[in-house]
N, C-alpha and C positions, 0 to 999 in steps of 0.2 A: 514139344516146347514151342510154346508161343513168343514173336516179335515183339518186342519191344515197340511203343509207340511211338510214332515221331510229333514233336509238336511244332506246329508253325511259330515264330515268332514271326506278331508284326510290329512295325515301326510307322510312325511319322514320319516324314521326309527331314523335317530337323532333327529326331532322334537316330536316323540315317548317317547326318553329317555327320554330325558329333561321335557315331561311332566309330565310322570309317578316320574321322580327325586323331583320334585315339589309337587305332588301330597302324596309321602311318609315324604315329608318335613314336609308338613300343617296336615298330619294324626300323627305325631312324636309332633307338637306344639300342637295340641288338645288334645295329648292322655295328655303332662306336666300341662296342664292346668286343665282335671280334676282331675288329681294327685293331682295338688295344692290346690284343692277345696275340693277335699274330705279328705286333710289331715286339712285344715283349720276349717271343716267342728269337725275332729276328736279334733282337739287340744282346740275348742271354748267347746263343750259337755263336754272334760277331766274335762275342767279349771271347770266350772258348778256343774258337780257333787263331784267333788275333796274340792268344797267350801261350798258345800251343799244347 
């Protein structure tokens, strides 16, 4: 069985930014998301033991 190829991608150094810009965007909207999830996570358990 033969290897698969690998291919270079190359970039520009403005196509660089832009992606890394991109890249910090969707790591910032993942990080919110599971922010929201672990506080949803918090507030569902509060509600629970607070009611007994």
């Amino acid at each position: 069985m033969t290897e698969p190829e690998q291919q270079v991608i190359r970039m520009t150094p403005e196509e660089r930014r832009e992606f890394e810009r991109r890249r910090r965007q969707r790591n910032w909207a993942i990080l919110l998301v599971l922010l929201g999830f672990a506080l949803l996570f918090f507030l569902i358990s509060s509600a629970r033991v607070f009611r007994g």
